[in-house]
C-alpha positions in Angstrom: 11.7 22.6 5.6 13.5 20.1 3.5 12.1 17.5 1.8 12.8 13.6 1.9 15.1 11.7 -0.2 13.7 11.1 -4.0 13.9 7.4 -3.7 12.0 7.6 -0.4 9.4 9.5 -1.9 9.3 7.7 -4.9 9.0 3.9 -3.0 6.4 6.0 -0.7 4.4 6.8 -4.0 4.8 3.5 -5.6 3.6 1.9 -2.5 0.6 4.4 -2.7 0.0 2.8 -6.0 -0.2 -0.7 -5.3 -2.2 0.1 -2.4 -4.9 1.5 -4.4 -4.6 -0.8 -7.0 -4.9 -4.2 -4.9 -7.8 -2.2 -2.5 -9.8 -1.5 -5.6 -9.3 -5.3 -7.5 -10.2 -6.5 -3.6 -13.4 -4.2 -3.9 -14.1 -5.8 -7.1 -13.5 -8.8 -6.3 -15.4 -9.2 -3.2 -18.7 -7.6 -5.2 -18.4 -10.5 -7.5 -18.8 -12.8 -4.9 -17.0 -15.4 -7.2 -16.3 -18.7 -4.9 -13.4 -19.4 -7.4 -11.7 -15.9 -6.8 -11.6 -17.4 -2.6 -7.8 -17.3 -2.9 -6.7 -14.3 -5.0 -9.4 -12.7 -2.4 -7.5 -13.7 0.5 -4.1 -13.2 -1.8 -5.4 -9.5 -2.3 -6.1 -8.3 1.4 -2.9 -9.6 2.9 -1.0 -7.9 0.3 -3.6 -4.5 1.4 -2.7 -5.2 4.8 1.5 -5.5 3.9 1.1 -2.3 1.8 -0.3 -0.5 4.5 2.1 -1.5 6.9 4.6 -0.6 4.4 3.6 2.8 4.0 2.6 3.8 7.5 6.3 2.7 8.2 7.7 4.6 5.7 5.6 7.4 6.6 7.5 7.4 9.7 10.7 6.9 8.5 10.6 9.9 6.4 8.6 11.5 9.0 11.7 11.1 11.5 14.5 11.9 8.6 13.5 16.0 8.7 15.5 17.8 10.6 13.5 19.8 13.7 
């Protein structure tokens, strides 16, 4: 079985990153309840929602680039 291309693993693991990064300032964030944080709130879970998209299409993309 071979194995993706570095860079696609490495954008795949930096996108991993981020993900868990902005999920867990969103987690914060929303426990604090701060009505001044309403926009870096909203900021934060479209950019959850991007990165997900992100990897789950990278995913595939790697997914599809092994040979059967």
């Amino acid at each position: 079985m071979s194995r993706p291309a570095p860079d696609l693993s490495q954008q795949l693991a930096m996108l991993r990153i981020l993900y868990g990064a902005c999920a867990a300032a969103l987690d914060a964030f929303q426990a604090a309840d701060n009505a001044l944080d309403e926009q870096l709130v909203r900021d934060l879970q479209a950019m959850v929602e991007r990165t997900h998209g992100e990897i789950e299409r990278l995913t595939a993309t790697i997914a599809n680039s092994r040979p059967d």
